[in-house]
PyMOL commands that place a pseudoatom at each C-alpha (Angstrom):
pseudoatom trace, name=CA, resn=UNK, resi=1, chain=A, elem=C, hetatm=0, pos=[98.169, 64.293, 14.771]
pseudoatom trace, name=CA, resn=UNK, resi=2, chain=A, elem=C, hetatm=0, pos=[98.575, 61.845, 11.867]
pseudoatom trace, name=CA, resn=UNK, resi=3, chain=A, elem=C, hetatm=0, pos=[96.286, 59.183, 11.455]
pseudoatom trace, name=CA, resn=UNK, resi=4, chain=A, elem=C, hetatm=0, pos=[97.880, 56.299, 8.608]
pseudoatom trace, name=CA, resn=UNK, resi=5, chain=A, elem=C, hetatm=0, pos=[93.747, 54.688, 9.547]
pseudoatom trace, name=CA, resn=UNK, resi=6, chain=A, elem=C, hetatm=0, pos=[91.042, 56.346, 7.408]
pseudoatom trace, name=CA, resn=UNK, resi=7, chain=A, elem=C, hetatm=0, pos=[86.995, 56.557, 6.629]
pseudoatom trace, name=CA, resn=UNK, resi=8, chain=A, elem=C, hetatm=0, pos=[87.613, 53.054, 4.783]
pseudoatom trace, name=CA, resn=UNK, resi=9, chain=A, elem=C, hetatm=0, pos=[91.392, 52.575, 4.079]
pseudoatom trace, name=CA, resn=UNK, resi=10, chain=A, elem=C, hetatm=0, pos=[94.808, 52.031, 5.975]
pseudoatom trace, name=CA, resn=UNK, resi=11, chain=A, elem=C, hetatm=0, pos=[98.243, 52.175, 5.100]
pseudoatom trace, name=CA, resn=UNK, resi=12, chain=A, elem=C, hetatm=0, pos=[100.821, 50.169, 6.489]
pseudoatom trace, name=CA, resn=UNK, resi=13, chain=A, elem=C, hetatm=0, pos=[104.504, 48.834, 5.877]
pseudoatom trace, name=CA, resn=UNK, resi=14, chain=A, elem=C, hetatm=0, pos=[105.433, 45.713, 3.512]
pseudoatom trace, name=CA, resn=UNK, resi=15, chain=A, elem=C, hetatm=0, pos=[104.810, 42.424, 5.211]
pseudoatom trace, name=CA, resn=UNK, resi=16, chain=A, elem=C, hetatm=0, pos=[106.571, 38.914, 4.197]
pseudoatom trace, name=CA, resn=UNK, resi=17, chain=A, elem=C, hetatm=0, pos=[103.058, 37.818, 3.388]
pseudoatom trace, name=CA, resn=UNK, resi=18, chain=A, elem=C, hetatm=0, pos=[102.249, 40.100, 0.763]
pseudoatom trace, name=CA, resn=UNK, resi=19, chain=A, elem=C, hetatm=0, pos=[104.822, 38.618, -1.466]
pseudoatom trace, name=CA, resn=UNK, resi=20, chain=A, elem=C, hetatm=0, pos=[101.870, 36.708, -3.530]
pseudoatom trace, name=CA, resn=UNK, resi=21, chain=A, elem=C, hetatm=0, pos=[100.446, 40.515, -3.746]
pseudoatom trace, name=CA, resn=UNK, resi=22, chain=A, elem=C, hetatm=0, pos=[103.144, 41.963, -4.771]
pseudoatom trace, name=CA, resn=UNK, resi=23, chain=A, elem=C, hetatm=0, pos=[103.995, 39.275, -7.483]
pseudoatom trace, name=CA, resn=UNK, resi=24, chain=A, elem=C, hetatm=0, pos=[100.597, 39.550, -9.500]
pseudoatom trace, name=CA, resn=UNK, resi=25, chain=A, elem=C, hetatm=0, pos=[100.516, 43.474, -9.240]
pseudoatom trace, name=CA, resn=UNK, resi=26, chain=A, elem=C, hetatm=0, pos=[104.053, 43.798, -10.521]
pseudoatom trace, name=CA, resn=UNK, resi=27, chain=A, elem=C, hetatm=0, pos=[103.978, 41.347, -13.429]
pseudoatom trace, name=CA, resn=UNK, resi=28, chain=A, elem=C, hetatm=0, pos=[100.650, 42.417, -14.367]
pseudoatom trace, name=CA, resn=UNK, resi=29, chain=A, elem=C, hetatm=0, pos=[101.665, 44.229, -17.534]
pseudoatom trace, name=CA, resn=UNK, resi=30, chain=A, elem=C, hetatm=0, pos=[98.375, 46.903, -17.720]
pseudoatom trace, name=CA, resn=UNK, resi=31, chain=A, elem=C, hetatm=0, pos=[100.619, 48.710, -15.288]
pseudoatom trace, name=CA, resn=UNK, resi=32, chain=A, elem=C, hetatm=0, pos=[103.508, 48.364, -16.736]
pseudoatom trace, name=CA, resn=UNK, resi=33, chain=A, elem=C, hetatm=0, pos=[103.208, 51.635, -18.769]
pseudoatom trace, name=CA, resn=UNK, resi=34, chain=A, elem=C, hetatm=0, pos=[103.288, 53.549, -15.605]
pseudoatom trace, name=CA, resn=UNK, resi=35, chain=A, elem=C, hetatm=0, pos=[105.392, 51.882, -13.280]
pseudoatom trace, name=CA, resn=UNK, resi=36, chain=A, elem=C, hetatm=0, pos=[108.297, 51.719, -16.082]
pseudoatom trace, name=CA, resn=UNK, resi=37, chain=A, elem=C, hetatm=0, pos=[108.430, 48.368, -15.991]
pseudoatom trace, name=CA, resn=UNK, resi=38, chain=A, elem=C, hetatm=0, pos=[109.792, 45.965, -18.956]
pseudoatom trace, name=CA, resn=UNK, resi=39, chain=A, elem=C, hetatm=0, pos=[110.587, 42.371, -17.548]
pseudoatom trace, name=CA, resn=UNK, resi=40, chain=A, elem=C, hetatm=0, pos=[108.613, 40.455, -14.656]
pseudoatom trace, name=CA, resn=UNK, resi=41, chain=A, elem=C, hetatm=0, pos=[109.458, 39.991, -11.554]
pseudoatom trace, name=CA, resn=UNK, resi=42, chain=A, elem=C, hetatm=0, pos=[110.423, 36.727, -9.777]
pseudoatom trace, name=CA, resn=UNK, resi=43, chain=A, elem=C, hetatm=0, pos=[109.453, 36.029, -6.499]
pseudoatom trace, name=CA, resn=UNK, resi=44, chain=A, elem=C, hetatm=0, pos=[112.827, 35.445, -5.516]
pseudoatom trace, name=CA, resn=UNK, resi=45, chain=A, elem=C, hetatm=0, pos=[113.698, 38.760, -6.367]
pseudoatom trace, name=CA, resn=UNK, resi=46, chain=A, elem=C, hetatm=0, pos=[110.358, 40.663, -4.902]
pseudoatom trace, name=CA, resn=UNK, resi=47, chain=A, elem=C, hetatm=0, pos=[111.039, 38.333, -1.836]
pseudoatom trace, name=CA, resn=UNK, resi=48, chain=A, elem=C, hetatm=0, pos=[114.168, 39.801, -1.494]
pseudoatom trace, name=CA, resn=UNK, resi=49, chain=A, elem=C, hetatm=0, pos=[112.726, 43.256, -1.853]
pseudoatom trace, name=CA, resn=UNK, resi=50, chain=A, elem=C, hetatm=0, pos=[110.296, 42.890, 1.347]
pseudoatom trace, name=CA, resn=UNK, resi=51, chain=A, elem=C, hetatm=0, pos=[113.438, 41.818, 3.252]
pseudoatom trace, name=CA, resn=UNK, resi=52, chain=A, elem=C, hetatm=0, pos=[114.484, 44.989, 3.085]
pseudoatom trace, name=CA, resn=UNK, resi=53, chain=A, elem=C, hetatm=0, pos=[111.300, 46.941, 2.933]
pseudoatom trace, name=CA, resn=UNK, resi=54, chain=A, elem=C, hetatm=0, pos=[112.489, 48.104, 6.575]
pseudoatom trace, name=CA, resn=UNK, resi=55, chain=A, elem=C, hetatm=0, pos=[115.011, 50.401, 5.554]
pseudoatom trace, name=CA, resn=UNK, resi=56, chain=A, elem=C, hetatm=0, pos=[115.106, 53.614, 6.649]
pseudoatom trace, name=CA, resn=UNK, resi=57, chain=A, elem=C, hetatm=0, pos=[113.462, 56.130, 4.343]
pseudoatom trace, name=CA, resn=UNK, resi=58, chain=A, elem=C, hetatm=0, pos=[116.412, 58.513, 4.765]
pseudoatom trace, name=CA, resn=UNK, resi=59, chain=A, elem=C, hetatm=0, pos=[118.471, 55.805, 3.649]
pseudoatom trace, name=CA, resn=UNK, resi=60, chain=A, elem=C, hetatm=0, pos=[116.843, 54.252, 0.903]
pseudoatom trace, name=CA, resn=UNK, resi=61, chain=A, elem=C, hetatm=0, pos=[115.303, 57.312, -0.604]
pseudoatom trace, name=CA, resn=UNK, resi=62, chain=A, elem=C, hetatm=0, pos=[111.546, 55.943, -0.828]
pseudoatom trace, name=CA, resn=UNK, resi=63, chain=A, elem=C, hetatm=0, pos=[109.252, 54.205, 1.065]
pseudoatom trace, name=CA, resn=UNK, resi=64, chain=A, elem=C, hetatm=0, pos=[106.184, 51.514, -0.240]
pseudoatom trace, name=CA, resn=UNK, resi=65, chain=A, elem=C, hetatm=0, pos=[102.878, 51.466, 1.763]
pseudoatom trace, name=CA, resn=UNK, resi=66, chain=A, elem=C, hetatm=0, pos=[100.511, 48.704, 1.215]
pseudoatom trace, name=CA, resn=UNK, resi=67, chain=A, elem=C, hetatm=0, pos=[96.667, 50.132, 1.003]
pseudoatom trace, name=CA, resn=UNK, resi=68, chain=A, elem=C, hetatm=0, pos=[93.968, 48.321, 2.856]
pseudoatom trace, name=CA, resn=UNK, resi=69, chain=A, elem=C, hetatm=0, pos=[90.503, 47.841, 3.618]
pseudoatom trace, name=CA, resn=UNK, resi=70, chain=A, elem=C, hetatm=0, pos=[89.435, 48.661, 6.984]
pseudoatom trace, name=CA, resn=UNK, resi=71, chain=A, elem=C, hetatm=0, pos=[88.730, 45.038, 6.837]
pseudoatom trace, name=CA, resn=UNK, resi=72, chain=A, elem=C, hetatm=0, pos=[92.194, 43.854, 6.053]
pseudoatom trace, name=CA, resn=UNK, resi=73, chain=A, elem=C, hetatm=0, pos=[92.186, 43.408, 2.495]
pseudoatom trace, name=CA, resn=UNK, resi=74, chain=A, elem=C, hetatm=0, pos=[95.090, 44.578, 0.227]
pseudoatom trace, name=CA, resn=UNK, resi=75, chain=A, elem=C, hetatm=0, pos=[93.641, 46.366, -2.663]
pseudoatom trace, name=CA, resn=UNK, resi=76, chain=A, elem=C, hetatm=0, pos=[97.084, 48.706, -3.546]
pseudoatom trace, name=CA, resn=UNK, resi=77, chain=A, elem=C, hetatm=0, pos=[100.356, 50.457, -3.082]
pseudoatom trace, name=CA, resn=UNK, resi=78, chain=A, elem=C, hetatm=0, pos=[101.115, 53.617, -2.429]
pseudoatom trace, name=CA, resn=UNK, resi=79, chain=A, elem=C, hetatm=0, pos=[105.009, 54.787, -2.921]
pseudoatom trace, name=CA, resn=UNK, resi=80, chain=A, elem=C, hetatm=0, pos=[106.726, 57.540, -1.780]
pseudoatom trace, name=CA, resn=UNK, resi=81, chain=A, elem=C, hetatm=0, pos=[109.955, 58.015, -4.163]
pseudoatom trace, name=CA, resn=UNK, resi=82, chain=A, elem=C, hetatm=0, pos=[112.915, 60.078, -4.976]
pseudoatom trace, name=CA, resn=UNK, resi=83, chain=A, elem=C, hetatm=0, pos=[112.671, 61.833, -1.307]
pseudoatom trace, name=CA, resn=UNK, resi=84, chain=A, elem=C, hetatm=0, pos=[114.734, 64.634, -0.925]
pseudoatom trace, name=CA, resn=UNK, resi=85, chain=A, elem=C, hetatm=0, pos=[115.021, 66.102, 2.757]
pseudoatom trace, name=CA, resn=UNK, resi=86, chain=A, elem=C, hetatm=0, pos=[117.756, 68.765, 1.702]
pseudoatom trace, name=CA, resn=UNK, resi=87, chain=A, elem=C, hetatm=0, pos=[114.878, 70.285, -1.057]
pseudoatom trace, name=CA, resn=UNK, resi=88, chain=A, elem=C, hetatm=0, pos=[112.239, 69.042, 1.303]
pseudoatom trace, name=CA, resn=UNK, resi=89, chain=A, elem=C, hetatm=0, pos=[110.286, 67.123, -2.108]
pseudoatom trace, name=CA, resn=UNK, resi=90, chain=A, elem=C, hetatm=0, pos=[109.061, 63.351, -2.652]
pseudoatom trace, name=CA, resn=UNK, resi=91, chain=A, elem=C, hetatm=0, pos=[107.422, 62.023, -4.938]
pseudoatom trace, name=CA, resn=UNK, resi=92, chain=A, elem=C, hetatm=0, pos=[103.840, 60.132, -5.116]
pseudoatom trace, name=CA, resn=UNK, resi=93, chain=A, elem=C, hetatm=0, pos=[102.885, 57.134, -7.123]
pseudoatom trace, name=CA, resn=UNK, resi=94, chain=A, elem=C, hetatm=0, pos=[99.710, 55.269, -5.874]
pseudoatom trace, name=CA, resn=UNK, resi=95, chain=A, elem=C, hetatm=0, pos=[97.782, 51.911, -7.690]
pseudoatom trace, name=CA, resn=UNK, resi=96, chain=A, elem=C, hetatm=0, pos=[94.616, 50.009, -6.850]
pseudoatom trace, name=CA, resn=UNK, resi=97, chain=A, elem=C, hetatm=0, pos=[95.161, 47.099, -8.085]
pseudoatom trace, name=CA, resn=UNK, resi=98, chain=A, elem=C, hetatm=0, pos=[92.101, 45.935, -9.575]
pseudoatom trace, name=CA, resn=UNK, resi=99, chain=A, elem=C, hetatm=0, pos=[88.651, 47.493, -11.217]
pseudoatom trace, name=CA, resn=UNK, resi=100, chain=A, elem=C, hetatm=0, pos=[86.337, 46.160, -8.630]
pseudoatom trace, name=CA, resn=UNK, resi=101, chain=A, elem=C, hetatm=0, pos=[87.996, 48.696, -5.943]
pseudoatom trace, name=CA, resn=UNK, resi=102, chain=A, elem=C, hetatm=0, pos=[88.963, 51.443, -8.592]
pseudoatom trace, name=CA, resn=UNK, resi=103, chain=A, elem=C, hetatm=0, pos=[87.084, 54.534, -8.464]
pseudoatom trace, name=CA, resn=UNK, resi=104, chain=A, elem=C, hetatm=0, pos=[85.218, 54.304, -4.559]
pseudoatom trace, name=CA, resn=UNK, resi=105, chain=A, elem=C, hetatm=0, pos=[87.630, 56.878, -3.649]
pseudoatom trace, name=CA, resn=UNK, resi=106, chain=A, elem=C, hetatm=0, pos=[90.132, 54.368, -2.333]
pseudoatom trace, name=CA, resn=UNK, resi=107, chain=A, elem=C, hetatm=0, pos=[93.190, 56.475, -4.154]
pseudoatom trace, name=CA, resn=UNK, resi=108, chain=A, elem=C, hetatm=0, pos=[92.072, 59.726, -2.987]
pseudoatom trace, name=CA, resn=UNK, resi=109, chain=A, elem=C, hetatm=0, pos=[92.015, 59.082, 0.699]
pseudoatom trace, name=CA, resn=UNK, resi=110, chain=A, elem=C, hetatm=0, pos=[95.416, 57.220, 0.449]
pseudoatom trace, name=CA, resn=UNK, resi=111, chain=A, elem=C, hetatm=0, pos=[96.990, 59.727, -1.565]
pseudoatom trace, name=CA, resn=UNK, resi=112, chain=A, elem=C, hetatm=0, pos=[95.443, 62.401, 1.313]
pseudoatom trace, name=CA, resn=UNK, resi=113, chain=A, elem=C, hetatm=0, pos=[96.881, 60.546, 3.858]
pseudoatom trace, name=CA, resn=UNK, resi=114, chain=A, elem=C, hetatm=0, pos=[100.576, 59.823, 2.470]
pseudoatom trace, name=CA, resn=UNK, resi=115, chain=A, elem=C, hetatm=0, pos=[100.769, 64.094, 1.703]
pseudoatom trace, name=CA, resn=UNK, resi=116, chain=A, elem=C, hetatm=0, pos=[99.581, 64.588, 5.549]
pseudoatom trace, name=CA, resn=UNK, resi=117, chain=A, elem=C, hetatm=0, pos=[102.941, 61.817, 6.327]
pseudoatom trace, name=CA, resn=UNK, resi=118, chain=A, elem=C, hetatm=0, pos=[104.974, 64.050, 3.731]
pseudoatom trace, name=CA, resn=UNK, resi=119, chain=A, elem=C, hetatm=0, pos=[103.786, 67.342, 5.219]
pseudoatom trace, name=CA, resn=UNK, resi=120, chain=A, elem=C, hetatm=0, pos=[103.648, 66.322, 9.466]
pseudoatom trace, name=CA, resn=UNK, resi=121, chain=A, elem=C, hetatm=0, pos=[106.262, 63.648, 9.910]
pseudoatom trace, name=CA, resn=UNK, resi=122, chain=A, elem=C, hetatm=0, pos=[108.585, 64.282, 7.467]
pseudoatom trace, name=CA, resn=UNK, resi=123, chain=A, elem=C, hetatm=0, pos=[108.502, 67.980, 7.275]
pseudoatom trace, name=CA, resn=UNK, resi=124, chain=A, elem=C, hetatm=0, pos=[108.384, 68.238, 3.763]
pseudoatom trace, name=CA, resn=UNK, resi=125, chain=A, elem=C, hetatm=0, pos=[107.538, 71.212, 1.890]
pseudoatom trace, name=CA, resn=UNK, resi=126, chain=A, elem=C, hetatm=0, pos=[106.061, 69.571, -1.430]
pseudoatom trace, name=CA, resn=UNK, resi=127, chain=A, elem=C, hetatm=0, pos=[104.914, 66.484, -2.865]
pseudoatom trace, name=CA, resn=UNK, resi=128, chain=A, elem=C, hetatm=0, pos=[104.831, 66.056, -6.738]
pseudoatom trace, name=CA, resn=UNK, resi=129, chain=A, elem=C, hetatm=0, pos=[103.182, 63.153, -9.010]
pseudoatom trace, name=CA, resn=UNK, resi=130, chain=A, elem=C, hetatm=0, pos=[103.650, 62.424, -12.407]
pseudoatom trace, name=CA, resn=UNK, resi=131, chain=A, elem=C, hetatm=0, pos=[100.519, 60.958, -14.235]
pseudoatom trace, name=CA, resn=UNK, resi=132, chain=A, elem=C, hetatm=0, pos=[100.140, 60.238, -18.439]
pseudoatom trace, name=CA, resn=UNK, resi=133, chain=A, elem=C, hetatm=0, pos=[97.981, 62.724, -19.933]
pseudoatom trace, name=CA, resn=UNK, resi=134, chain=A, elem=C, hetatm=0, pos=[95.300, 60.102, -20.838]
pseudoatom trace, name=CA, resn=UNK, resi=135, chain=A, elem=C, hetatm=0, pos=[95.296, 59.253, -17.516]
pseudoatom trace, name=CA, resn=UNK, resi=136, chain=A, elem=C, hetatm=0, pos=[91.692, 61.085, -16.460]
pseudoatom trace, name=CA, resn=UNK, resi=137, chain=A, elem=C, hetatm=0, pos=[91.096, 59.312, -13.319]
pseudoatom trace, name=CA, resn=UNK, resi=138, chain=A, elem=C, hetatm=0, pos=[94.364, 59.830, -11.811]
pseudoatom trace, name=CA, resn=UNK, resi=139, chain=A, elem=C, hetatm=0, pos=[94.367, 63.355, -12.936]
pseudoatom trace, name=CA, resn=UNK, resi=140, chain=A, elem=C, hetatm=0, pos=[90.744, 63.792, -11.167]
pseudoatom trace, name=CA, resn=UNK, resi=141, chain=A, elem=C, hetatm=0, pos=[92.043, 62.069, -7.930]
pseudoatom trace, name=CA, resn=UNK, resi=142, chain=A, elem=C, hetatm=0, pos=[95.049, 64.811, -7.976]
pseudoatom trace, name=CA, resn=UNK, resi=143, chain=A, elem=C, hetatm=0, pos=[93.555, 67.822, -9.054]
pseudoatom trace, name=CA, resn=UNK, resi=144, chain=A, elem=C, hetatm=0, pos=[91.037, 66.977, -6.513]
pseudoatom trace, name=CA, resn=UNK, resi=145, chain=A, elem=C, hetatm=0, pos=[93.595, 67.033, -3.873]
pseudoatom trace, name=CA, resn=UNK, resi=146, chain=A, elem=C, hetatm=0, pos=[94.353, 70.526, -5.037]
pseudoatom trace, name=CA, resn=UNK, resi=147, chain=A, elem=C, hetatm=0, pos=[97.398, 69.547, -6.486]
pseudoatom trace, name=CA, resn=UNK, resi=148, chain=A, elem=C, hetatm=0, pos=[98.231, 71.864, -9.314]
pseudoatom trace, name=CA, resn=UNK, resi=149, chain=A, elem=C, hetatm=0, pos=[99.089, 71.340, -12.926]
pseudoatom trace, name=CA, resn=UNK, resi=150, chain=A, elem=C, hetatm=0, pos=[102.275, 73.060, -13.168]
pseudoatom trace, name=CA, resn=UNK, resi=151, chain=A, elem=C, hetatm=0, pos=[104.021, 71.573, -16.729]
pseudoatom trace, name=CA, resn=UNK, resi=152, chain=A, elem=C, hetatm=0, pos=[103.881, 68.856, -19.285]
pseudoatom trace, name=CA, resn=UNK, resi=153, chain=A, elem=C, hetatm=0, pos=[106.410, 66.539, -19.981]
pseudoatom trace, name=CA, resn=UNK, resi=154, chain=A, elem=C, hetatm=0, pos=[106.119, 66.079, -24.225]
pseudoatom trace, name=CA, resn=UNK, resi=155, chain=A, elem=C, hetatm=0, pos=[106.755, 62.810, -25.508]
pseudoatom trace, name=CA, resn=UNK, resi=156, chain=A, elem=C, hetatm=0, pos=[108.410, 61.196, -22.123]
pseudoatom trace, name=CA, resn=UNK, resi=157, chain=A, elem=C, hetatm=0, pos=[106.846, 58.087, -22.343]
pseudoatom trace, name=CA, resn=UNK, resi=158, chain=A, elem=C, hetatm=0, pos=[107.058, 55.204, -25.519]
pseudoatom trace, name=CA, resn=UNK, resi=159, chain=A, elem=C, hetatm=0, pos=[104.116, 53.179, -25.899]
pseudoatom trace, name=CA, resn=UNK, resi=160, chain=A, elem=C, hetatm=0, pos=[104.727, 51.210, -28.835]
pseudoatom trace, name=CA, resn=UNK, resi=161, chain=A, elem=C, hetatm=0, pos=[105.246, 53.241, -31.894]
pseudoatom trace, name=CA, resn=UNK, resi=162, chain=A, elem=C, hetatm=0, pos=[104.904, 56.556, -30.454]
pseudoatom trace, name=CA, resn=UNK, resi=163, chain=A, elem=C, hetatm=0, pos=[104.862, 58.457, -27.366]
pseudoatom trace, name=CA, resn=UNK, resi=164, chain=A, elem=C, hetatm=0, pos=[102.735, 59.964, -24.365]
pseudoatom trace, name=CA, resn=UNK, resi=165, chain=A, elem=C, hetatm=0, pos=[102.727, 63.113, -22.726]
pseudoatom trace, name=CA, resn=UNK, resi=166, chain=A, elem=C, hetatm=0, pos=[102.955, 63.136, -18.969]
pseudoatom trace, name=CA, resn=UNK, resi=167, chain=A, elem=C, hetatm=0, pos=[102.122, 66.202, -16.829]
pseudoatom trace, name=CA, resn=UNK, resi=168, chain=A, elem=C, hetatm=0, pos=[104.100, 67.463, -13.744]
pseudoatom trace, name=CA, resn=UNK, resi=169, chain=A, elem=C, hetatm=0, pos=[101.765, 68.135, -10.737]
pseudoatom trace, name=CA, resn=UNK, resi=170, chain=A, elem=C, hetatm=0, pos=[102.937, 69.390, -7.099]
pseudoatom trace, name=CA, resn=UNK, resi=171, chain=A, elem=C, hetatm=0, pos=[101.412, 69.998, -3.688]
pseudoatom trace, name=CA, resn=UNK, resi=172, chain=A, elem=C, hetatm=0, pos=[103.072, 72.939, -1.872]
pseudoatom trace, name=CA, resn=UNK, resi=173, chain=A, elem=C, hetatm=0, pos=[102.320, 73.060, 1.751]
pseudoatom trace, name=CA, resn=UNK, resi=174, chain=A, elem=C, hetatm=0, pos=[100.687, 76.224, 2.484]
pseudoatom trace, name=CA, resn=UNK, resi=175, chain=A, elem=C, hetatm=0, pos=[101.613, 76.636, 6.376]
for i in range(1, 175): cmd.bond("trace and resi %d" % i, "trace and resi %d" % (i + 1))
show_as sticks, trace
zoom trace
């Protein structure tokens, strides 16, 4: 049975009242990098994305989970993205948005939870991620999910006057 409530975290839809959330994450530009982002956000615009947060993931193609505390606080995202039901593939992007929750295992137990959604509810047979090389902590939190290493992408990403590698991982479901 799939539980979306963990040891410390939950996932849940997009609410109207996480616009304020969604706002500072987005337009905070340490992300950027990885999120592919290169103008800010209004809230006009992100307000108008919640609005239609409710879409169907077979429609849209992705789906946005907020992370948070058992208590109720918001501390990150977790998206779901380029889902494919015919190849049976999404993939996996997940953020805590600030220091003070990073590394308490917050991303791990998220990430765990969105591949047991992939895997149970929508049947799928692998989940990928793509993560910069220099990225240790997300590659940590995925190769401690036992997702493998399975190819580098050279120079895919321009940060300022040169580039970054980013590697290729996937989950395969074994049963």
């Amino acid at each position: 049975m799939l539980n979306l409530k963990g040891t410390h975290i939950y996932l849940r839809g997009l609410e109207p009242d996480d616009l304020d959330f969604l706002y500072e994450l987005e337009n905070n530009t340490n992300i950027w990098e990885i999120s592919g982002t290169i103008a800010p956000y209004s809230k006009h615009v992100l307000k108008r994305y919640l609005e239609n947060a409710h879409l169907d993931i077979y429609e849209v193609r992705q789906l946005r989970l907020c992370i948070c505390l058992l208590e109720g606080e918001t501390i990150g995202l977790i998206d779901l993205f380029e889902f494919d039901p015919q190849h049976k593939r999404i993939g996996l992007g997940v953020i805590i948005s600030d220091m003070v929750h990073r590394g308490n295992g917050f991303g791990s137990e998220a990430v765990a939870m969105a591949c047991d959604y992939a895997f149970s509810i929508l049947n799928l047979h692998q989940v990928y991620a793509n993560v910069l090389e220099d990225n240790q902590p997300s590659i940590a939190l995925f190769e401690k999910l036992d997702f493998k290493r399975v190819g580098v992408k050279k120079d895919w990403i321009v940060k300022g006057e040169g580039y970054k590698n980013e590697v290729l991982y996937q989950k395969i479901r074994t049963s």
